[in-house]
C-alpha positions as a printed Julia matrix, in Angstrom:
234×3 Matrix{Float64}:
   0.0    0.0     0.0
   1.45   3.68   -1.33
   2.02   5.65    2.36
  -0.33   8.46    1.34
  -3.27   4.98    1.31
  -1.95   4.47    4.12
  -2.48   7.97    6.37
  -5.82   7.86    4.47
  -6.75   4.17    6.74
  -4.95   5.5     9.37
  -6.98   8.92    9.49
 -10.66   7.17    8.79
  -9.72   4.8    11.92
  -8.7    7.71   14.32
 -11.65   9.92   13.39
 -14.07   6.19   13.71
 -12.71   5.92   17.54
 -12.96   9.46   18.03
 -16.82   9.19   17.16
 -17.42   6.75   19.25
 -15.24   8.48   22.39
 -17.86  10.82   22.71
 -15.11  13.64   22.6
 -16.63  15.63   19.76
 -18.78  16.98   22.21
 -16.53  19.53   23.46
 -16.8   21.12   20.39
 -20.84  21.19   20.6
 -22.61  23.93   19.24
 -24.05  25.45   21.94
 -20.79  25.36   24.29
 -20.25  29.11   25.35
 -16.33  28.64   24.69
 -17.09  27.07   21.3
 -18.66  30.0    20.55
 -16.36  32.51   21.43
 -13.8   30.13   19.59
 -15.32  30.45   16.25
 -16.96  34.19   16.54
 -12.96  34.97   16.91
 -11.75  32.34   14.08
 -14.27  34.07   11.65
 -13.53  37.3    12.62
  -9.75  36.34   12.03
 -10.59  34.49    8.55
 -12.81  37.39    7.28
 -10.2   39.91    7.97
  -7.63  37.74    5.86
  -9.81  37.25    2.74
 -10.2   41.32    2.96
  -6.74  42.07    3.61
  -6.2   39.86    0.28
  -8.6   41.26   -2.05
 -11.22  39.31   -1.78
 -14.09  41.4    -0.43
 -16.34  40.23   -3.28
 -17.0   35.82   -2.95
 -19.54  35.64   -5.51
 -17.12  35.44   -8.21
 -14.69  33.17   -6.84
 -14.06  29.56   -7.13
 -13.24  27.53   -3.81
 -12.38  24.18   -2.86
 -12.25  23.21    0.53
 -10.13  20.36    1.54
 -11.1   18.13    4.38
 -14.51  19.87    4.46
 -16.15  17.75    7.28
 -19.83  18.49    6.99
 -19.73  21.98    5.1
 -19.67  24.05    7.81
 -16.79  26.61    6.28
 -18.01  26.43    2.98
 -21.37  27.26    3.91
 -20.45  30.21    6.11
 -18.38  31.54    2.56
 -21.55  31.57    1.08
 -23.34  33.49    3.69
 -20.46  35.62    3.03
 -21.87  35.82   -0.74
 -20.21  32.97   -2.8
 -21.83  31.9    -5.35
 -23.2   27.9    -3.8
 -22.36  26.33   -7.41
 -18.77  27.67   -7.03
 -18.33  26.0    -3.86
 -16.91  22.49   -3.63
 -15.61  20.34   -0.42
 -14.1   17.09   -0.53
 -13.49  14.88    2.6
 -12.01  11.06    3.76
 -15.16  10.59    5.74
 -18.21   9.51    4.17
 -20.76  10.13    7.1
 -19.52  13.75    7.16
 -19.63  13.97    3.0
 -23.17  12.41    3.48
 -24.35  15.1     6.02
 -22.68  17.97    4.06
 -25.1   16.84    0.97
 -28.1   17.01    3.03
 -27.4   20.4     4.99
 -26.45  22.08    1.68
 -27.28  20.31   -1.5
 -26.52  23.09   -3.75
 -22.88  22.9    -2.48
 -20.84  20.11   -4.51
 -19.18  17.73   -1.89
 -17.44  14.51   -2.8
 -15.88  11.7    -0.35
 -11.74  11.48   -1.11
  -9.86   8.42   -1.24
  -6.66  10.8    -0.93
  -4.46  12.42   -3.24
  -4.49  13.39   -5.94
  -7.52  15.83   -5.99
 -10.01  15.07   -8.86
 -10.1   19.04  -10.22
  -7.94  20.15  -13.1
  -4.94  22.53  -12.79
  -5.27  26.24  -11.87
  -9.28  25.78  -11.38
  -9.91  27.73   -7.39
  -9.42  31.01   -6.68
  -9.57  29.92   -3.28
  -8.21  26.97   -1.73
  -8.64  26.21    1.98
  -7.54  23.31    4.64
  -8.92  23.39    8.5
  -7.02  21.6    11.1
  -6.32  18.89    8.12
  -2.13  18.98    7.8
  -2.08  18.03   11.28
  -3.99  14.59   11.16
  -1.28  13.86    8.56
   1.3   12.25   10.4
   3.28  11.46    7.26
   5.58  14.34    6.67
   6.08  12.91    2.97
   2.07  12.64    2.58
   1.55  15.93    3.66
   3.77  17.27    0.36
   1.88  15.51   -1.65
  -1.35  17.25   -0.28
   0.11  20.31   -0.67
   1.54  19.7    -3.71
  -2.0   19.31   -5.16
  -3.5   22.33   -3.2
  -1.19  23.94   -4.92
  -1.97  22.52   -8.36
  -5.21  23.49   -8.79
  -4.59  26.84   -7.35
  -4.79  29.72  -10.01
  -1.87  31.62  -10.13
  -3.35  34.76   -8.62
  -5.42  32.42   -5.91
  -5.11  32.23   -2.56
  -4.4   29.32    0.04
  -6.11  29.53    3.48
  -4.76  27.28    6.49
  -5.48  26.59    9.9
  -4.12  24.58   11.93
  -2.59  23.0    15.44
   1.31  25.18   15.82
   2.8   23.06   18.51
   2.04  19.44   18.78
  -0.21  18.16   21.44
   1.56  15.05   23.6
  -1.51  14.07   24.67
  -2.67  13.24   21.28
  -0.24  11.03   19.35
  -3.0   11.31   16.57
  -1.86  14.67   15.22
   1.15  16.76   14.81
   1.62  20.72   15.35
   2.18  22.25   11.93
   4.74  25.46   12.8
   5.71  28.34   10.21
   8.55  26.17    9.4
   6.11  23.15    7.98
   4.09  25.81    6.41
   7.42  26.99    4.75
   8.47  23.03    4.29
   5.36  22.1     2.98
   4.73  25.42    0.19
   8.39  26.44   -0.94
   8.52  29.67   -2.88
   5.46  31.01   -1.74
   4.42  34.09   -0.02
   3.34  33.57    3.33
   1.76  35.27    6.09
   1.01  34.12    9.45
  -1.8   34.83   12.76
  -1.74  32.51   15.77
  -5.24  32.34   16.94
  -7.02  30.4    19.24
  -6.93  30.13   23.06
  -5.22  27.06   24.33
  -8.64  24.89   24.99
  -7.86  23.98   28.39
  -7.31  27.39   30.0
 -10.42  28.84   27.14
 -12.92  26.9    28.6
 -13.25  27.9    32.48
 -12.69  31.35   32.04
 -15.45  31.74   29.72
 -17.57  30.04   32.33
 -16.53  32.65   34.46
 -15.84  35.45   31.66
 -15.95  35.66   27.98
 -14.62  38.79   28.18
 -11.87  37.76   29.97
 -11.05  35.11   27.33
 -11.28  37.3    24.73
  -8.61  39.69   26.75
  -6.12  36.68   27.28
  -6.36  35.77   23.79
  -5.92  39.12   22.36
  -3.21  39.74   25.01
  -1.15  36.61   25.4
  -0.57  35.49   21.78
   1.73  32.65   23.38
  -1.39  31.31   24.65
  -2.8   30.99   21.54
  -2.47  26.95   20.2
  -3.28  27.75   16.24
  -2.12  29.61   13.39
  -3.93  31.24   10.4
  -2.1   31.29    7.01
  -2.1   33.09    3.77
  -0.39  32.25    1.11
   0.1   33.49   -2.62
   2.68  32.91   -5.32
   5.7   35.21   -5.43
């Protein structure tokens, strides 16, 4: 078996005993840091799209890779993309499946890996959330970009986020610093915003004050467990 068929088995089996943990649940909806968490991660992500030119979505062609159940792709077109512009692709079938039903008029296919199935210099906009660092492969994770890259247009623009430091507590996934970033997309442009409040510390002082974690993010930005990236070609 090729290694990138490989971290693809390897990946469907960790997020198939994650399900059945019960762990997703402190990322449910209605958690109070969960939605601090992504009111600041959007705020953070609209911000880079602007700063990049890219006020206007309708126009724009994006491809979101490991899309989970559509959530980023749908909140782009609340942001005014165009829905038939929009396209996600994912390992997991149950999330593929779900994606389909929440937002049919998004296209949404279930990967088997690399390559991606869409022809060179096709997206405007290409995207990956928390998906480099489920790759434990470091040679799998070139090939990933490789193709992100691919079917980038050459004025288009990569968004990533993603773990910065790696987690010993979860053997599953590996931080992906500025260096990877750099590793990973050679020759590119590339800015960088750490984001995120470190979970563990996020969580009770929302409980006792969002503000507060809003400060301490804002304030402490070694506290802060993710990075966003934007990158363009040179």
């Amino acid at each position: 078996m090729s290694r990138y068929l490989h971290e693809v088995t390897r990946i469907r089996d960790v997020y198939a005993r994650r399900d059945a943990s019960g762990k997703n649940r402190l990322y449910g909806w209605n958690r109070p840091d969960e939605l601090l968490s992504q009111y600041l991660l959007r705020s953070a992500a609209a911000k880079a799209l602007t700063q990049n030119g890219l006020e206007d979505l309708s126009g724009i062609d994006c491809l979101d890779v490991g899309c989970g159940t559509g959530g980023w792709l749908r909140l782009l077109m609340e942001w005014g993309a165009t829905p038939s512009r929009l396209h996600g692709v994912d390992l997991l079938p149950d999330r593929i499946e779900k994606a389909r039903l929440v937002s049919p008029q998004i296209e949404f296919s279930v990967s088997n890996g690399w390559p991606l199935h869409f022809g060179d210099a096709t997206m405007d906009l290409v995207s990956a959330n928390t998906v480099f660092s489920s790759i434990l492969d470091a040679e799998a994770r070139v090939m990933l970009a490789k193709e992100m890259v691919r079917v980038l247009r050459p004025s288009g623009l990569l968004l990533i986020y993603d773990f910065r430091i790696s987690d010993p507590r979860n053997r599953d996934t590996v931080g992906i610093g500025t260096n990877e970033i750099r590793r990973l997309f050679p020759g590119m442009d590339v800015k960088f915003k750490t984001v995120s409040l470190a979970p563990p510390l996020q969580r009770p002082l929302v409980k006792w004050s969002p503000l507060l974690a809003h400060a301490v993010e804002a304030l402490m930005p070694v506290l802060r467990t993710h990075v966003l990236c934007t990158l363009r070609n040179r």
